[in-house]
N, C-alpha and C positions, 0 to 999 in steps of 0.2 A: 504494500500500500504506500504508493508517494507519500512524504511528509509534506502536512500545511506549512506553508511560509506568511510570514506576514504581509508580502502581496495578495496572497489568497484572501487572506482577512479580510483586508483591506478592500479588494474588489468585490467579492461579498456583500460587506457592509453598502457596496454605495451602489448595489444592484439593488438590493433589497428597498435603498428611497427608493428606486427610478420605478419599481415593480411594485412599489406600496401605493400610489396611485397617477392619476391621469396627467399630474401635473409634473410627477416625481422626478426629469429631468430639468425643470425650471424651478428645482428648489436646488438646485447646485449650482453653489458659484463656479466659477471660471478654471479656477485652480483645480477645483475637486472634477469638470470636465474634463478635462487636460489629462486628471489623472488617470480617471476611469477610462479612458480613450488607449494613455498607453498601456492600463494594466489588461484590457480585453483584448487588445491588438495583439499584447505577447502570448495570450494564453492559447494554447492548441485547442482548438471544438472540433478538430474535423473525425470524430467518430461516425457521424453521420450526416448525410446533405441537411436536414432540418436544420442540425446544433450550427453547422457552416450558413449558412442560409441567415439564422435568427444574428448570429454574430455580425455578419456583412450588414442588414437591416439596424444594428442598435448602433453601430457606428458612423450608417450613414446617419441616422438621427440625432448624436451627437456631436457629428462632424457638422449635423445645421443647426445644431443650439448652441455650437461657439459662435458660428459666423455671426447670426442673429446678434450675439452679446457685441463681439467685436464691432461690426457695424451699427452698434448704437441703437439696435432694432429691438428691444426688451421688451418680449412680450410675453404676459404673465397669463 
């Protein structure tokens, strides 16, 4: 059994906001994007097309909740 790291933790924890409700990626700042971006990018899903599938989809969703932020476009 791989051992947890405290990136697993860590990405965990800030799935769980994005998955706790409808808004759950506009309750993260910038920073906390940033990070969930590179901790889901590192991690391997490709066990099956879904888990690959669901990962490409939540990144492009986060790759447009920075732009949004960046460009001044805050919308809650």
């Amino acid at each position: 059994m791989p051992e947890i790291t405290s990136d697993d933790v860590e990405r965990v924890e800030l799935l769980e906001i994005v998955s706790s409700s409808k808004i759950g990626l506009k309750t993260l700042s910038k920073e906390q994007l940033e990070q969930l971006y590179k901790l889901v990018e590192a991690k391997n899903y490709t066990q099956t097309i879904e888990t690959e599938k669901s990962k490409k989809e939540l990144l492009e969703k986060i790759d447009n909740r920075l732009y949004d932020l960046v460009e001044g476009r805050v919308i809650l």
